[in-house]
N, C-alpha and C positions, 0 to 999 in steps of 0.2 A: 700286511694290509688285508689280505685275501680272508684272513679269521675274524676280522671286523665285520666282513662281509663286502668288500671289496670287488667291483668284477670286473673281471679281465677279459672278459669277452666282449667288454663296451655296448653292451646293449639296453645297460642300464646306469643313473647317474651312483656313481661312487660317491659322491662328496662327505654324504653322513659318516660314511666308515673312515674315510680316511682325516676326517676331524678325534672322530673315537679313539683310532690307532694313536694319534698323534698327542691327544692327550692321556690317552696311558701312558705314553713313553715316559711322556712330564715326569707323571706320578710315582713312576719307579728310579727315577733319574737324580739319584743319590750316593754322589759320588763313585757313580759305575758306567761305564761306558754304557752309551745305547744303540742299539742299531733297527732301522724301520725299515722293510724290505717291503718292494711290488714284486708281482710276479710277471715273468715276460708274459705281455699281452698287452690293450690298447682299455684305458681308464677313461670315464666321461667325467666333469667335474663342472658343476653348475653353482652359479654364485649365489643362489637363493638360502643354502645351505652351508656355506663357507664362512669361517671367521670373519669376523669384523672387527676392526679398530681402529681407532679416531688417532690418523696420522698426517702428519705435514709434511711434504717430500720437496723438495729442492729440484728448483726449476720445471715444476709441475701446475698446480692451480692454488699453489700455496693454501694460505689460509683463505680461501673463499669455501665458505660454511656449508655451502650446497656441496661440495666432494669429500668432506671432514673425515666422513665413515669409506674402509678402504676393505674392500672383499680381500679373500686372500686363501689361495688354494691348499700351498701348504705352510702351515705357521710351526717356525721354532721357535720357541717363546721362552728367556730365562731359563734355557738348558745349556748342559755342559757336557762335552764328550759327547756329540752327537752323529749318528752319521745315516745319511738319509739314501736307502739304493734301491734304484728303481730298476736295477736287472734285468736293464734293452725293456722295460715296459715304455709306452707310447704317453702321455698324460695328453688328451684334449680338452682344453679349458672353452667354454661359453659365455656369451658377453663381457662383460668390465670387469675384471678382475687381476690384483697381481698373483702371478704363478706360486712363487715360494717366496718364503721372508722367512729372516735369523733377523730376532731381536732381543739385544740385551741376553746376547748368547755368547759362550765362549766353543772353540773347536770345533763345529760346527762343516759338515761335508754334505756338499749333494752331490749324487755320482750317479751314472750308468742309466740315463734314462734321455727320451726327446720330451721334445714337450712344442705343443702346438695352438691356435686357437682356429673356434671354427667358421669363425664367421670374423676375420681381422676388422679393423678400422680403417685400414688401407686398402680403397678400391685401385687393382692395378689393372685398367685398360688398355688392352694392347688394339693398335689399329691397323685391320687384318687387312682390308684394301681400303683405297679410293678412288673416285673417279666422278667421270661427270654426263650427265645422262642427254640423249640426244633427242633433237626438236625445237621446237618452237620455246618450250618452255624448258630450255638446259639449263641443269643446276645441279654444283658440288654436292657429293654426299662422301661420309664415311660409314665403314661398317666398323663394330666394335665387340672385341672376345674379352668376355668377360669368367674373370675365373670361378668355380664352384666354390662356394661359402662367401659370394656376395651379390643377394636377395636385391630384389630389385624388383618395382612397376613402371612401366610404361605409362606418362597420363600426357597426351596431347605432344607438347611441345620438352616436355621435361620429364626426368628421369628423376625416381627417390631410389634410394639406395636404404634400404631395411634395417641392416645390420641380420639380427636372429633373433627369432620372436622365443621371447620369455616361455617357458611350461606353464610358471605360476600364473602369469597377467597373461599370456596371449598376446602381447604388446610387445612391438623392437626392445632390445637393450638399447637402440640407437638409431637412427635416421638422420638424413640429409640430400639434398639435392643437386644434381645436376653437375657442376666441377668441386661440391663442397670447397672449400674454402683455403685449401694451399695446394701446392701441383708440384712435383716434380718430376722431369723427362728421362726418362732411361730409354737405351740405345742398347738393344741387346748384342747387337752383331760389332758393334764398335765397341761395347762394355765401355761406354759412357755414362755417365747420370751427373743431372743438372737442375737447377731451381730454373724456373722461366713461366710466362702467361701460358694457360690453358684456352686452346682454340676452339676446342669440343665442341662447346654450348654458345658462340658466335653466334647471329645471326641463322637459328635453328628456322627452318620451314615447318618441319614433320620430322618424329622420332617413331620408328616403327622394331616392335620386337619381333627377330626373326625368328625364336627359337633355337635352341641348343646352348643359350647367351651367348645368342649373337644379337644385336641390336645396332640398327640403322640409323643416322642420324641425317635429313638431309636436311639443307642450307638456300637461302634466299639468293645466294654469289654463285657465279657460272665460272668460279677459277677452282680450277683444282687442287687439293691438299694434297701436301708433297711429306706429308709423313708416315706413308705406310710405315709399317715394321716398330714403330715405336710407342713405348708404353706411358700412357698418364697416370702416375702414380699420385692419387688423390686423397685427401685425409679433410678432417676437421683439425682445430685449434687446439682447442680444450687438451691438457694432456692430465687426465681426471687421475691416475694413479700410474704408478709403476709396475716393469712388466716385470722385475723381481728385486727386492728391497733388503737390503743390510744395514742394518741401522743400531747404535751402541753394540758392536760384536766384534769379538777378538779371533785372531785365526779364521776364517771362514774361506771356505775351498769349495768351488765348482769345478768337475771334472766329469770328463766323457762325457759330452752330452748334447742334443742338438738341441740348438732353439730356431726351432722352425719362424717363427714368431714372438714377439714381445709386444703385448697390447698397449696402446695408450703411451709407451716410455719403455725405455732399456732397462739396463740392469743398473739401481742404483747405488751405489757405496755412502750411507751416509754416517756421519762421528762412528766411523769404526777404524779397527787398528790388523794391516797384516789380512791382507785378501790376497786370495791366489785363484784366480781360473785358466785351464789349464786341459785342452783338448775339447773345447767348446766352440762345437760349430756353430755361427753364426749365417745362416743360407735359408731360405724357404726348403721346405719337401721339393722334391723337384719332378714329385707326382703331381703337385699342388698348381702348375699352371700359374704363380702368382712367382714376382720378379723384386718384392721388396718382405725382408725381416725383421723390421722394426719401425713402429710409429715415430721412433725419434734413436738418438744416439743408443748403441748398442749397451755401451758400458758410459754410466758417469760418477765418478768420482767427488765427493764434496764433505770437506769437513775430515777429512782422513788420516791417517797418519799411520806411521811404522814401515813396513815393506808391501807394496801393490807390483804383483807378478802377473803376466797376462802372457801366454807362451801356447805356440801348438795351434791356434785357436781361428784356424782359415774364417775366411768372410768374405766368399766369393759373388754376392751382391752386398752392394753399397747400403747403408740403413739410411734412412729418412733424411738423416744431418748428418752426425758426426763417427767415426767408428769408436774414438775413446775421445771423453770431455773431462778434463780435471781442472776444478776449481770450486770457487764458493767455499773459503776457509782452509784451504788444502795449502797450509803453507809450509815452506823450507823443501819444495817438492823438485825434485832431482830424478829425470828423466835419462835411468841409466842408456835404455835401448829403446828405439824406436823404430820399429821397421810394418809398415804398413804396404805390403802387395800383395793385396787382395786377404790379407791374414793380419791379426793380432799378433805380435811379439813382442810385449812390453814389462819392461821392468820398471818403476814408479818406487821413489825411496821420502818418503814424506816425514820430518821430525815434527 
């Protein structure tokens, strides 16, 4: 990647190069093994600059015409014998985009690299105190920690939530307001998490930013919130693309590797045959101060067939929904092993 002009110092956006790289490989990839090497270091990857292709993923925004075109950081496209290593390099990807996709590829390996985004779509609010203010005029408030890589203003009574403003536009990749639009509760000390209403934005008085992201929220009610300690883990609807897409591809292998994060959707298996992931953490950074890994289920399976191996593969926070979803087409599917504590270990036998 690095002779592409690739930089591992992350101080500037790689994406060009690692399109460049990615399509030489193509070009020489006749009938001989390939291999695309990062060098250890931290890469930036911005979607202004990333492939594009008009795709319909499965249990996503289907065919609605406004998501058609699907960014895509790293594309293996109709290769064979391919194998992609990223050499403990870091990949941080920027607004909406999926990480990597093998399409209409055979043999096909991603290994040895994390990969993160920097601004998620999952704000994770944790509520650091409460209490209730004394006087004539007593009334509930919370304070709330918010993690780095989600932007935020403060206007009056309500909170927008930014997303990362574009280089090109200057404009969010994304915005929303106040408890955006679905909630799940995570418990970090009881390693709980649960769907349920979000109390946040109740009955707000005044929202005051305290600095360091912390942000105060008081309330018109003189009863006190009894949920310190626990995080609002808040998203939007929309799941506009996947956080990394296998689609018509035989053999295809994930190994060693973190996913800090999966934008938008997991990892999707669509009409492919014979997937193995295989020592893929599935966790936030756990510099990152954030408590969720995925907008939606980590891995989903649909349309599939031959042998799906999932081994080694901890998942010590719970993703948005589900940790492995198989279906939509996946038939004659034979669920050798299943062992979900706190980890993937699954073997999946689909004719």
């Amino acid at each position: 990647m690095d002779a592409f002009g690739a930089d591992p110092t992350g101080r500037t956006d790689s994406t060009a190069a690692v399109v460049a790289a990615l399509r030489h490989a193509k070009s020489v990839d006749h009938g001989r093994a390939v291999r695309i090497e990062f060098s250890k270091g931290t890469y930036q990857l911005y979607p202004e600059r990333a492939e594009t292709r008009e795709l319909y993923v499965s249990n996503t925004v289907g065919a609605d015409q406004r998501y058609r075109d699907k960014k895509i950081g790293l594309l293996v496209e109709d290769m064979h014998d391919v194998t992609v290593d990223g050499g403990g390099a870091k990949l941080v990807y920027h607004g909406l985009q999926t990480a990597f996709a093998s399409i209409r590829s055979t043999n096909v390996t991603f290994q040895n690299f994390s990969f993160d985004y920097a601004a998620p779509e999952v704000i994770d609010a944790t509520v650091a105190t409460t209490g209730v203010t004394s006087g004539t005029d007593a009334h509930a408030y919370r304070v709330l920690k918010i993690p780095a890589g989600s932007p935020y203003e403060v206007n009056g009574t309500h909170i927008t939530w930014l997303g990362e403003k574009s280089p090109a536009t200057g404009q969010p990749y994304w915005s929303g307001t106040d408890g955006l639009q679905y909630t799940q509760i995570h418990d970090p000390k009881a390693q709980r998490t649960w769907r349920g209403d979000n109390p946040l934005f109740n009955d707000v008085s005044k929202v005051t930013d305290l600095g360091d992201r912390r942000i105060r929220i008081d309330y018109t009610s003189a009863t006190q919130p009894t949920d310190a300690g626990l995080v609002y883990q808040m998203r939007l609807i929309e799941r506009t693309e996947p956080g990394a897409f296998i689609w018509q591809s035989k053999n295809v292998t994930m190994r060693s590797m973190n996913a800090y994060y999966l934008q938008s959707f997991g990892v999707v298996d669509q009409f492919s045959e014979n997937i193995s992931i295989d020592k893929v953490n599935f966790a936030p950074d756990p510099k990152s101060g954030r408590s969720t890994a995925s907008f939606a289920d980590f891995v989903q399976m649909s349309g599939v067939k031959g042998k799906v191996s999932i081994t080694r593969s901890p998942a010590d926070q719970p993703p948005y929904t589900s940790p492995l979803f198989v279906f939509h087409g996946s038939t004659g599917i034979k669920i050798a092993h299943n062992h979900y504590a706190k980890g993937l270990n699954t073997s999946v036998v689909a004719d």
